[in-house]
N, C-alpha and C positions, 0 to 999 in steps of 0.2 A: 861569119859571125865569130864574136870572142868568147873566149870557155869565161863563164861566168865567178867564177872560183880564182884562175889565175891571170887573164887573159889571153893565154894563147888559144890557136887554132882550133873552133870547136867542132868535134867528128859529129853531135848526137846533141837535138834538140829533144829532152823530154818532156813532150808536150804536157803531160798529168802533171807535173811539178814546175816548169814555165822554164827551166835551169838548161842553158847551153853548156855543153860538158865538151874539155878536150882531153883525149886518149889517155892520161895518166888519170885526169879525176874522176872519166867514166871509170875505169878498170878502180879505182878506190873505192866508188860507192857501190859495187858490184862485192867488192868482198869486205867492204863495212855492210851490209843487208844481210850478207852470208852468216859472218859474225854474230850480228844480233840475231839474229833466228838461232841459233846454236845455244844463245843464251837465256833468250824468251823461253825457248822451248826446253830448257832444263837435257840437254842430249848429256853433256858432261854432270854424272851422277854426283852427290858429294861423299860416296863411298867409293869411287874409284883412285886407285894409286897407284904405285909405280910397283908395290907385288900384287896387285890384284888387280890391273888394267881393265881397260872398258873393250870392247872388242868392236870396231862399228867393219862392216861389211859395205861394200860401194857397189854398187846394180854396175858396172862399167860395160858399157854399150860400142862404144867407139865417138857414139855422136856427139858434138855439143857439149850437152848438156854437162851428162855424165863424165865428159872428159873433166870441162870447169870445177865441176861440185869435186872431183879424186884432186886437183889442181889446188886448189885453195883450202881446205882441208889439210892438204900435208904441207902445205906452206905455215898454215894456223898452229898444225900441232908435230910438227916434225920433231920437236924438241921437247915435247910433252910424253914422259914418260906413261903418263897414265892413260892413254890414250894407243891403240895398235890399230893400225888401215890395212882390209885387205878387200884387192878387188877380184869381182866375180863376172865372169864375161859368160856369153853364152852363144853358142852356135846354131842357127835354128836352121840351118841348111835349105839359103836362099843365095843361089848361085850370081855370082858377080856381085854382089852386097854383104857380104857377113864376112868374107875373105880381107874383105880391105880395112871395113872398119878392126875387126880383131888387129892386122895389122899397126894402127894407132892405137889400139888399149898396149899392147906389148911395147910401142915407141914409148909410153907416154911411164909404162909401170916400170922400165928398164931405168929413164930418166931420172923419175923419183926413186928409185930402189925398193918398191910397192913390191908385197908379194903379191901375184896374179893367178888366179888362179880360171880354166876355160872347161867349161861343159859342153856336151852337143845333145839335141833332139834325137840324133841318131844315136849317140852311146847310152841316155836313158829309156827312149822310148822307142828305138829302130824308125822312129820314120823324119822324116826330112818334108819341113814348109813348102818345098816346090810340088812334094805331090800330094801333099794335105789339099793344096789349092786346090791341085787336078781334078782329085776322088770327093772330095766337099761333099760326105755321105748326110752332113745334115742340114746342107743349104745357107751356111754363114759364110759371112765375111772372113778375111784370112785372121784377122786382125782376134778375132772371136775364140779361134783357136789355139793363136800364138800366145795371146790374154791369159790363159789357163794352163797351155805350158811352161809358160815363161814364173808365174808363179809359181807353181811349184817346184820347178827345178832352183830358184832366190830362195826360197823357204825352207827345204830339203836341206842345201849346199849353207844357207847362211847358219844352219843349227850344226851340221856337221865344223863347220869350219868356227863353231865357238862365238857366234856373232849374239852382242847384247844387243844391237841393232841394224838392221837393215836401212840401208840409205840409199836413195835414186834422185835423180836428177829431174823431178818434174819441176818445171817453172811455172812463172806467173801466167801464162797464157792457158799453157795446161791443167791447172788446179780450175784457173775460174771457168774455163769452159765446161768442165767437171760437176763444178758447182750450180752451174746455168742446168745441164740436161739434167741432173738428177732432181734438180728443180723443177722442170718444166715435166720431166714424170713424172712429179705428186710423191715421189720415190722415200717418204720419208725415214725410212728403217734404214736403207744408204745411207742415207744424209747422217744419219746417228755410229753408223758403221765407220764410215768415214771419218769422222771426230774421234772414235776410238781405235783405229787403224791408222792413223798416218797424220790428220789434224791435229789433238788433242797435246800441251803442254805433258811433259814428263814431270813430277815431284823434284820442286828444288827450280823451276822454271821461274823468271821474272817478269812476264810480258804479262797482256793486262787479260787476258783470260781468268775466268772466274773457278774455273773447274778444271783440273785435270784427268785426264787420260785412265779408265781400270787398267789394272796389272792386265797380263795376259800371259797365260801358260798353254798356248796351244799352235801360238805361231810367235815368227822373233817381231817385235815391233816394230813396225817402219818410221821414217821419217826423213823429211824433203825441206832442206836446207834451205835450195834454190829459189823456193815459192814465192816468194816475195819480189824477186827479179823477171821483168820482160823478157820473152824469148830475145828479142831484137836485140838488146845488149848485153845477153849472152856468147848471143854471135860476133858481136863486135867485141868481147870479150877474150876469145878462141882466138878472133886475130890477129889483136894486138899484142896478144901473149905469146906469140907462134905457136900454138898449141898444137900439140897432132888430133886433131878434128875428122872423123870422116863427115861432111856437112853434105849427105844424099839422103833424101827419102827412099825407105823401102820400097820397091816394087810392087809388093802387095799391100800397102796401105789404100786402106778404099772403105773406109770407115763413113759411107754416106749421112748420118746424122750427125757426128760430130763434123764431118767437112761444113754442113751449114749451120754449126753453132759456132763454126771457125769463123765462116764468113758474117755472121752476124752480130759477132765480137769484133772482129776487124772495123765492121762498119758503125757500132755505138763506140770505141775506143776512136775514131779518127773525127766522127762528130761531137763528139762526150768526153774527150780524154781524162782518165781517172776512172772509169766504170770497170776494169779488171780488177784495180783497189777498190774499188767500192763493192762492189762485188762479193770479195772473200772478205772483207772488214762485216759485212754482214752475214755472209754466208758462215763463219765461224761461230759466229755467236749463237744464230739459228741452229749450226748443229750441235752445239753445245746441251741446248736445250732439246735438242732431240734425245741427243744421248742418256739425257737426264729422266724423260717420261719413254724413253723404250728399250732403255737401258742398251743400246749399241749391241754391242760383242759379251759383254759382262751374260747377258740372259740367254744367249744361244747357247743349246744343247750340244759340244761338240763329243763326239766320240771321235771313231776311227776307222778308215774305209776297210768295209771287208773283204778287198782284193789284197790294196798297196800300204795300209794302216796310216795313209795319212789323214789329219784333221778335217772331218768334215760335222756336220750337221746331217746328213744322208746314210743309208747304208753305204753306199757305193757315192764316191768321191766324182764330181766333174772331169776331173782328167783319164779317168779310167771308160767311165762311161764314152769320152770322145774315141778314145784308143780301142777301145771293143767297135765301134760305129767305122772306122777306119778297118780294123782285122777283116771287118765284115763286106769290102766293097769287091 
């Protein structure tokens, strides 16, 4: 088939939009989507300048995703003084998997001249993912664990390192399946959370969102560029770009309820194409409107854990409680 834009060779039928795409105008509307999300969602403040820059912090994984989103980004704003990228890698010590991806965050932050900065589970917390798995003192998933460390070592490092904003790379398959369970748990206080965590427009935003985002003084704000883009041609994204990609699933990923919201997506997007946009096209609005009657993050009570003094809503913080559950095996 012919790419519908120029006629040459097309790599990528998107079925949701009916458009054959060949290798330059996939890789174009991939970072036209990037673009307007950056815009819709107000990330560049209209107080930021070239003495008083915005600081965004990149989740940098090694995978995919993460590599794209550091990728196009500094290609956007390399020449934008008011604007500083720095990325945050993480070591959660899962032997023959975290070695190689880190390997491509260091290819890829050498290339751009990114400062990089890497943490490990073992230098904050002494313990290492392969025998969290092993000891599993509470019966979860590995995924359950790494979820709770991995934030806050992002959250810790993104405030130490001066970050106005924290950014990851979930994409559009990611957010809506997100959007699906936390739906299908009736999970409404989420759904509100999440519109003021990572959904919700920043002040100064153009996209057609009616509400923006509360301030937040208790964690750096996140936000996910990529959301708007299919995994799949993020992938073909990575390759065309020659990106340095580690493109391996973790070993301990075994997230049994999202696997068959995975599959359940897979199967309404190839019968239905268009229901991951349809999907968060409503799923945003509904959470908008959660945020609005349970007021999201604005009405929780945070203080500060009585161990490690980070943000929680508890006496004692999730990650600590896991880490006493683990001292204790």
């Amino acid at each position: 088939m012919e790419c519908d834009k120029c006629g040459s060779d097309a790599v990528l039928h998107a079925a949701y939009s009916g458009l054959y795409l060949c290798e330059d105008h996939l890789c174009r509307a991939v970072e036209k989507r990037l673009r307007r999300r950056v815009r819709e969602d107000g990330l560049v403040p209209d107080g930021a300048t070239p003495d008083d820059p915005e600081t965004w912090v990149i989740g940098l994984s090694g995978g995919k995703d993460s590599v794209v989103l550091t990728h196009i980004l500094h290609d956007v704003f390399e020449r934008d003084p008011r604007i500083e990228i720095v990325a945050l890698s993480i070591h959660e010590g899962i032997e023959g998997y975290r070695d190689k991806s880190l390997e491509a965050c260091e290819e890829l932050t050498d290339d751009l001249g990114i400062r990089h900065e890497v943490v490990s589970y073992e230098s904050e917390f002494g313990v290492q993912m392969d025998d969290v798995v092993e000891d599993d003192p509470e019966g979860m998933a590995a995924c359950a664990y790494c979820g709770v460390f991995r934030r806050d070592v992002l959250s810790r490092y993104a405030e130490e390192l001066g970050a106005d904003k924290l950014l990851t790379g979930h994409n559009l398959d990611d957010e809506a399946e997100t959007a699906l369970m936390n739906f299908l748990e009736g999970d409404v206080d989420q759904i509100a959370k999440h519109f003021e965590s990572s959904l919700g427009p920043f002040e100064g935003g153009d996209g057609p969102a009616e509400r923006t985002r509360e301030p937040q003084d208790h964690h750096i704000p996140r936000a996910k560029p990529l959301r708007d883009v299919p995994e799949k041609e993020i992938a073909l994204y990575a390759r065309f770009r020659d990106l340095p990609a580690h493109i391996t699933e973790c070993p301990h990923a075994a997230e049994a309820y999202r696997g068959e919201i995975q599959d359940l997506m897979l199967g309404l997007e190839q019968n239905h194409p268009g229901t991951r946009h349809s999907i968060m096209a409503g799923y945003e609005k509904l959470a908008a409107l959660a945020a609005d009657a349970y007021g999201g993050d604005s009405e929780t009570d945070f203080g500060e854990c009585d161990n490690c003094g980070a943000p929680t809503a508890r006496d004692r913080c999730r990650k600590c409680n896991l880490l006493e559950a683990l001292e204790a095996v």
